[in-house]
C-alpha positions as CSV (number, residue, x, y, z in Angstrom):
1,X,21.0,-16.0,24.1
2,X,23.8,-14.2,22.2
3,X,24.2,-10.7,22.3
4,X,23.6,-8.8,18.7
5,X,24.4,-5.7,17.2
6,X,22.0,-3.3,16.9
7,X,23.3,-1.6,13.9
8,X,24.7,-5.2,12.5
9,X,22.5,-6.7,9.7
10,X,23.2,-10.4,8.1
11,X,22.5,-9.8,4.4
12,X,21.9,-13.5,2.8
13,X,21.7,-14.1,-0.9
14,X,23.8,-10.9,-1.9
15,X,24.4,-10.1,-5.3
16,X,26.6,-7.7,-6.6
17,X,23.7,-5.5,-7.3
18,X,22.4,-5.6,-3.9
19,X,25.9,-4.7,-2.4
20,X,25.5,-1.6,-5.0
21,X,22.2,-0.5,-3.9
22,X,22.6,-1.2,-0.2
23,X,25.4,0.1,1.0
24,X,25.3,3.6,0.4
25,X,22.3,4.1,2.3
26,X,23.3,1.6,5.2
27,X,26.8,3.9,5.3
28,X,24.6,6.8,5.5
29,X,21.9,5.7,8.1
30,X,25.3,4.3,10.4
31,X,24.4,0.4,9.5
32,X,26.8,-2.3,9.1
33,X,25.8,-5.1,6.6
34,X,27.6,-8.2,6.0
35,X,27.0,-9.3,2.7
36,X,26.5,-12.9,2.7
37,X,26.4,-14.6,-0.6
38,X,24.5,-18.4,0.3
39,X,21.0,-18.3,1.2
40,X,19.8,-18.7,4.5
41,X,19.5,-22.1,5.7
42,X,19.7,-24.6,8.6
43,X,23.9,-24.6,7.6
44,X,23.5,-21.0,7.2
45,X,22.0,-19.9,10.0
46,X,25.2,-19.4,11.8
47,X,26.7,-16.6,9.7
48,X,23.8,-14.5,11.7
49,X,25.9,-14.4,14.9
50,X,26.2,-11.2,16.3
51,X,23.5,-9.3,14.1
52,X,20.7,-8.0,15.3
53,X,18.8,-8.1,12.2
54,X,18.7,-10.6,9.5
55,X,17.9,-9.4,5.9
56,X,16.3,-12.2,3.5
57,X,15.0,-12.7,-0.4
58,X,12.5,-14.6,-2.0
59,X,14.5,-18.5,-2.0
60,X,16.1,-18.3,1.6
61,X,14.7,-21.0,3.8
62,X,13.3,-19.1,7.3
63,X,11.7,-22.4,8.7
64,X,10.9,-22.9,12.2
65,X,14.6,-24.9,12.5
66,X,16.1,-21.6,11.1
67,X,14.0,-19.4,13.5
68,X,15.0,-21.2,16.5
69,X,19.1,-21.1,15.3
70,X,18.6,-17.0,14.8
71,X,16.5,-16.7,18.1
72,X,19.5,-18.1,19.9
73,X,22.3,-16.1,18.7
74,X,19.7,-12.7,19.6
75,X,18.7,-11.8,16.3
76,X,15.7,-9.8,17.0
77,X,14.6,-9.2,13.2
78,X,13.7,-10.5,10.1
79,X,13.8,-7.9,7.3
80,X,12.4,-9.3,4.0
81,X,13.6,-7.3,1.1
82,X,10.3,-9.0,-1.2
83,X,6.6,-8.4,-0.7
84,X,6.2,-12.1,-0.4
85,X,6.8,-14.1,2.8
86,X,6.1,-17.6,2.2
87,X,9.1,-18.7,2.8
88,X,9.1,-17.4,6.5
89,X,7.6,-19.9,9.0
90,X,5.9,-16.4,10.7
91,X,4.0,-18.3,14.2
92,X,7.7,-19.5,14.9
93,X,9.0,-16.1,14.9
94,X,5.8,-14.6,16.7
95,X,7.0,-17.6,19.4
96,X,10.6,-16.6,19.5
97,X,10.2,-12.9,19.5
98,X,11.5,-12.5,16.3
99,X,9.6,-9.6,14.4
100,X,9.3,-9.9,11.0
101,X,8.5,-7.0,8.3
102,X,8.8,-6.8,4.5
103,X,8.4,-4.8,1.4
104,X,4.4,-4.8,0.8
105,X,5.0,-2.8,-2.1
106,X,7.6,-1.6,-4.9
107,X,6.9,-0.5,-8.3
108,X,3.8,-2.8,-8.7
109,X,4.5,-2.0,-12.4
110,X,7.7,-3.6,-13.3
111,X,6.1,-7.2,-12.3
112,X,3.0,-6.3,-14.6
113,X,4.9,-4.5,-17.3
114,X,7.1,-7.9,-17.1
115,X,3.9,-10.0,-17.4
116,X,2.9,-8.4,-20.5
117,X,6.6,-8.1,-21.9
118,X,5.9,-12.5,-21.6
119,X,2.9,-12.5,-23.4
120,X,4.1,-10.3,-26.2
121,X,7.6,-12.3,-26.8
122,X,5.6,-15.4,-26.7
123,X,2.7,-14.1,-28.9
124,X,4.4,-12.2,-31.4
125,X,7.8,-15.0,-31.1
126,X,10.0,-12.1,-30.2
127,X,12.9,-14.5,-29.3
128,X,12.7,-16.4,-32.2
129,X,13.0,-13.3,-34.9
130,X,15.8,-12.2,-33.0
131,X,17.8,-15.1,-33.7
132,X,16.6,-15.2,-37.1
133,X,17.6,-12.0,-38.1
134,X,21.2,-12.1,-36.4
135,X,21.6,-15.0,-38.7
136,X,20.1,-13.7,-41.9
137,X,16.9,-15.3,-41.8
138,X,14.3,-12.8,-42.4
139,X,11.4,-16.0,-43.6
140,X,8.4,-15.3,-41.1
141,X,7.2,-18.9,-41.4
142,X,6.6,-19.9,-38.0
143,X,6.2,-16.4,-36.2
144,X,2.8,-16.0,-36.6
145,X,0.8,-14.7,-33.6
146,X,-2.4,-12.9,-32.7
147,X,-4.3,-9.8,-32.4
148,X,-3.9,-8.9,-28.4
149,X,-7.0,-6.8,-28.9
150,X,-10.5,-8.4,-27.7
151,X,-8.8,-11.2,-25.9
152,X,-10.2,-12.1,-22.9
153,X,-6.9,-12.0,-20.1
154,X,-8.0,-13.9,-16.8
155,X,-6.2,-12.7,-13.8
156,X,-5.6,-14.4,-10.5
157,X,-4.7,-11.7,-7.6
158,X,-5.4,-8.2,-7.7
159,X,-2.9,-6.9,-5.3
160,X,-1.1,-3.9,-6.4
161,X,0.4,-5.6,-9.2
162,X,-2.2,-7.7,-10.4
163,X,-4.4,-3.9,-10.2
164,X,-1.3,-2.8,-12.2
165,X,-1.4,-5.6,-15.0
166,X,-5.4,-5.0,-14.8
167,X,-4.6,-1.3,-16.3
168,X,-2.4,-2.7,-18.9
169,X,-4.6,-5.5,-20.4
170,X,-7.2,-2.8,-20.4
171,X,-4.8,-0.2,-22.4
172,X,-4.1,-3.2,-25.2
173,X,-7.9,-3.5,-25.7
174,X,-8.3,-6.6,-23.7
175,X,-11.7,-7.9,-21.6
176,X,-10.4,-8.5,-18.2
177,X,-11.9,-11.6,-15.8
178,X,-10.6,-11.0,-12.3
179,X,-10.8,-13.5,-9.4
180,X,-10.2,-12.9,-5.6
181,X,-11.6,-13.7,-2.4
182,X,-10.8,-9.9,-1.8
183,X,-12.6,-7.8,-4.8
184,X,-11.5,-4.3,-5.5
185,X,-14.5,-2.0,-6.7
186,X,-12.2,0.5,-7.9
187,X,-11.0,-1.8,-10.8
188,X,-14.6,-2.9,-11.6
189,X,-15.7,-1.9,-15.5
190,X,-17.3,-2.5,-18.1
191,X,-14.5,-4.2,-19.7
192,X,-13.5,-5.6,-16.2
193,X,-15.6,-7.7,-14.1
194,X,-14.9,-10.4,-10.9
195,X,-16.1,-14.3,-11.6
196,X,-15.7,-17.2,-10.3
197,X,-12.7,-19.2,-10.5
198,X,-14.3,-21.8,-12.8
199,X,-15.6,-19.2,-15.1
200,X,-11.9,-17.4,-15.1
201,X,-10.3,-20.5,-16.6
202,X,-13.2,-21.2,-19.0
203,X,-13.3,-18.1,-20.5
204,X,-9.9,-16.6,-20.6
205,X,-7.3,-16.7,-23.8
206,X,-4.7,-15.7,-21.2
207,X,-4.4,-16.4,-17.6
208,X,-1.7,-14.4,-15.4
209,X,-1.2,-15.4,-11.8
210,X,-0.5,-12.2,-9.4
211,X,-1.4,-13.9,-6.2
212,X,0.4,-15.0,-3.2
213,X,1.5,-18.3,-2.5
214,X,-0.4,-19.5,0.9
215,X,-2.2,-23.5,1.4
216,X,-4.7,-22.1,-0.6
217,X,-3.4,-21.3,-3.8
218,X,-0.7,-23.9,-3.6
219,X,-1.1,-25.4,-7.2
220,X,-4.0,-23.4,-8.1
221,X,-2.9,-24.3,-12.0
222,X,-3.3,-28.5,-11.9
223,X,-4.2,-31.0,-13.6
224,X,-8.0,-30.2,-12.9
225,X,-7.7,-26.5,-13.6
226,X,-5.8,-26.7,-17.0
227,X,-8.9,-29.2,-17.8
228,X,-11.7,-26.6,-17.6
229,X,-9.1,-24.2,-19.3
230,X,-9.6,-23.2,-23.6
231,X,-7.4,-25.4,-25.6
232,X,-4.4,-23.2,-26.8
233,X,-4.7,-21.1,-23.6
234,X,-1.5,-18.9,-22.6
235,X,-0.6,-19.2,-18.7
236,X,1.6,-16.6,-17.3
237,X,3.6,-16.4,-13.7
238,X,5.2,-13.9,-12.6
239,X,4.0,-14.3,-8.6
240,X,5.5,-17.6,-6.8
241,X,6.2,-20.9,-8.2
242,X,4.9,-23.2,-6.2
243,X,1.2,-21.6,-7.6
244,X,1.8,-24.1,-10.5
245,X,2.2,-27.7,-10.5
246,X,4.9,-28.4,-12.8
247,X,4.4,-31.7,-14.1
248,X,1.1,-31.2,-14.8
249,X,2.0,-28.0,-16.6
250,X,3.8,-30.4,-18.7
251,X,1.3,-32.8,-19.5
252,X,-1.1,-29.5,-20.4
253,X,2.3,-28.5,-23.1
254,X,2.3,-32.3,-24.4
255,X,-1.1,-32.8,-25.1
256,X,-1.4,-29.2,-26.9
257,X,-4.4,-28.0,-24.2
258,X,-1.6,-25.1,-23.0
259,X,-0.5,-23.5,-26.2
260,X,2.1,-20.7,-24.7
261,X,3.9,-20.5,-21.4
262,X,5.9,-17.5,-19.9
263,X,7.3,-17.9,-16.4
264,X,9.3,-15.9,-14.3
265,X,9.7,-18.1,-11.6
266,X,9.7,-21.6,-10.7
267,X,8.8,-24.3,-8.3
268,X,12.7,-25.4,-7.4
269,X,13.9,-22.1,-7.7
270,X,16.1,-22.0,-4.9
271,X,17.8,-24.4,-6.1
272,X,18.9,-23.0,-10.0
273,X,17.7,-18.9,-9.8
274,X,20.1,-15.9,-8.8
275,X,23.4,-18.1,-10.0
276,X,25.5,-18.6,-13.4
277,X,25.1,-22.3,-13.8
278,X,25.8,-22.1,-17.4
279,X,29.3,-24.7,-16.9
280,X,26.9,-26.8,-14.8
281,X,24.6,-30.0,-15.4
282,X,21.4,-28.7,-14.5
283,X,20.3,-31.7,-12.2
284,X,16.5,-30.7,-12.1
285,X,14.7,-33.2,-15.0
286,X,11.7,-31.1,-14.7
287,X,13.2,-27.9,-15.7
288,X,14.9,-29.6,-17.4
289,X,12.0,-30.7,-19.5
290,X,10.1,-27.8,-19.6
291,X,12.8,-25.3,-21.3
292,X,12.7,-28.0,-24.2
293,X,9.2,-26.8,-25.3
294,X,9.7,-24.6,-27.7
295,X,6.3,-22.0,-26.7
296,X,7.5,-21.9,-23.1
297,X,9.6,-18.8,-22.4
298,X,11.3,-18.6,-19.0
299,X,13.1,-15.5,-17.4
300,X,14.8,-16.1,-13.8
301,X,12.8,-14.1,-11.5
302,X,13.7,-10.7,-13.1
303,X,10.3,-9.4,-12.7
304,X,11.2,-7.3,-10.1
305,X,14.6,-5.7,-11.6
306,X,13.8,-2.2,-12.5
307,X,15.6,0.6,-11.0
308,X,13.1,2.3,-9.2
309,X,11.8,-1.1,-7.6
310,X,15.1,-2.2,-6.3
311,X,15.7,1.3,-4.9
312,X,12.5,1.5,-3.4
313,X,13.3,-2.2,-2.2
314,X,16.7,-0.9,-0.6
315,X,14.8,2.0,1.0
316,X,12.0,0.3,2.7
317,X,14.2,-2.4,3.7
318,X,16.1,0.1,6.0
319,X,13.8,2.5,7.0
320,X,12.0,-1.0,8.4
321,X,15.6,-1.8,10.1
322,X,15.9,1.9,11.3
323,X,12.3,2.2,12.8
324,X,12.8,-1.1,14.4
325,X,15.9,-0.2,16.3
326,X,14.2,3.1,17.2
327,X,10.8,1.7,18.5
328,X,8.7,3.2,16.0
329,X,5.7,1.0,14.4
330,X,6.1,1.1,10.6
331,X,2.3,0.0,9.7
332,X,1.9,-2.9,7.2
333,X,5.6,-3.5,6.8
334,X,5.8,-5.1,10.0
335,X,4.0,-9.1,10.1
């Protein structure tokens, strides 16, 4: 095994934004980051050598292959800069050595607030009166929508973002149907209740998924689900991709059973989101298909992009680093 840096971290899928963000605190805690812009990967991996830590988003690949590459050249830490770990195959870390910790939670309301800002644009066609009115169209044939009041919203997760979208459906005047093998009292109302799965999707005008994406929620919207669902029902993600099965999502579109989708991530998102590929041929059919539809509206995982959740992001991201290299446990960030 390869010696590593204790003060050395491999940052993979950098942005600009994340340079911006990063750096001043990593100057100011004495920690060297080298900005990496692929994602981590089995051709990747080696850009780790000589870190001690290895920082990671949402797409990169962390699969046992990856583990065991990092575990060689003596990288000691995995530091995901999400809440979400999925992508991060844990037991091979756990049989490498290789401690893991992420971000459990960051401005919970920017990923609800952008939930809602989907169902508005989609409801009330947003996007569409924009164009219109840049191009003198002011006709509102075709941009009607409905009363948000005394819908029924189903919602999948109630984490700290799915509690946080739970507060906002109930400020717009909404009835709330939650489902999770977890309930939270605290949330419990009279306008708010837990039910079953089956009875989520029968009953709901609006279903927003704010749960993590594990075996068993792995397609939790498929071909069976979008049967028991309302025709014209609006489905919302703004949690993990993989939650949804995308061709059946299309089939619910052509048949007019789904009536509005907003998503804010994607299946194959590691292979289009986080890059301009707007001078490329966009070689994924399904994506492909589904931006045709002219009531689905997708965003490229922006959810998360507020100021006061990236900084929160940056900060937890290297206090975890910090307490790591200083032996000192750090709770729930650590896996």
């Amino acid at each position: 095994m390869r010696s590593a840096d204790a003060s050395r971290i491999a940052f993979f899928s950098s942005k600009r934004y994340d340079q911006e963000m990063f750096e001043p605190l990593a100057q100011a805690s004495k920690l060297h980051i080298d900005f990496k812009e692929p994602r981590l990967d089995q051709t990747t991996a080696p850009l780790a050598a000589g870190a001690k830590h290895v920082c990671v988003f949402v797409n990169d690949e962390v699969n046992t292959s990856v583990v065991e590459q990092l575990a060689s050249l003596g990288v000691e830490h995995i530091a995901l800069r999400c809440a979400g770990y999925n992508n991060v195959d844990i037991e091979s870390c756990r049989a490498a050595g290789i401690r893991v910790s992420h971000v459990p939670t960051y401005s919970p309301e920017a990923v609800a607030e952008h939930a809602m800002a989907l169902i508005l644009t989609l409801n009330r066609k947003m996007h569409k009166a924009y164009n219109r009115v840049k191009e003198g169209n002011f006709a509102l044939q075709g941009l009607l929508g409905f009363t948000m009041h005394g819908k029924t919203i189903g919602i999948i997760g109630t984490g700290n973002i799915g509690k946080a979208f739970v507060r906002i459906a109930l400020g717009f005047g909404c009835k709330v149907l939650c489902f999770d093998p977890y309930p939270d009292p605290s949330i419990i109302s009279p306008n708010c209740q837990y039910v079953e799965l089956s009875e989520l999707f029968a009953k709901s005008d609006i279903i927003s998924l704010h749960c993590p994406l594990m075996p068993q929620t792995q397609h939790i919207i498929n071909t069976d689900s979008i049967a028991q669902m309302k025709p014209g029902v609006m489905v919302i993600n703004t949690s993990r991709g993989g939650l949804i099965d995308t061709a059946a999502l299309i089939k619910g579109l052509k048949s007019k059973h789904i009536g509005f989708v907003g998503l804010d991530v994607y299946e194959m998102e590691s292979e289009l989101f986080f890059r301009d590929r707007s001078c490329e041929v966009i070689q994924d059919d399904l994506f492909q298909r589904l931006s045709t539809f002219h009531n689905v509206l997708i965003t490229g995982h922006q959810g998360f992009f507020t100021i006061e959740a990236v900084t929160e992001i940056a900060n937890t991201t290297l206090a975890n680093i910090l307490n790591l290299n200083q032996g000192q446990p750090v709770a729930a960030r650590f896996l």
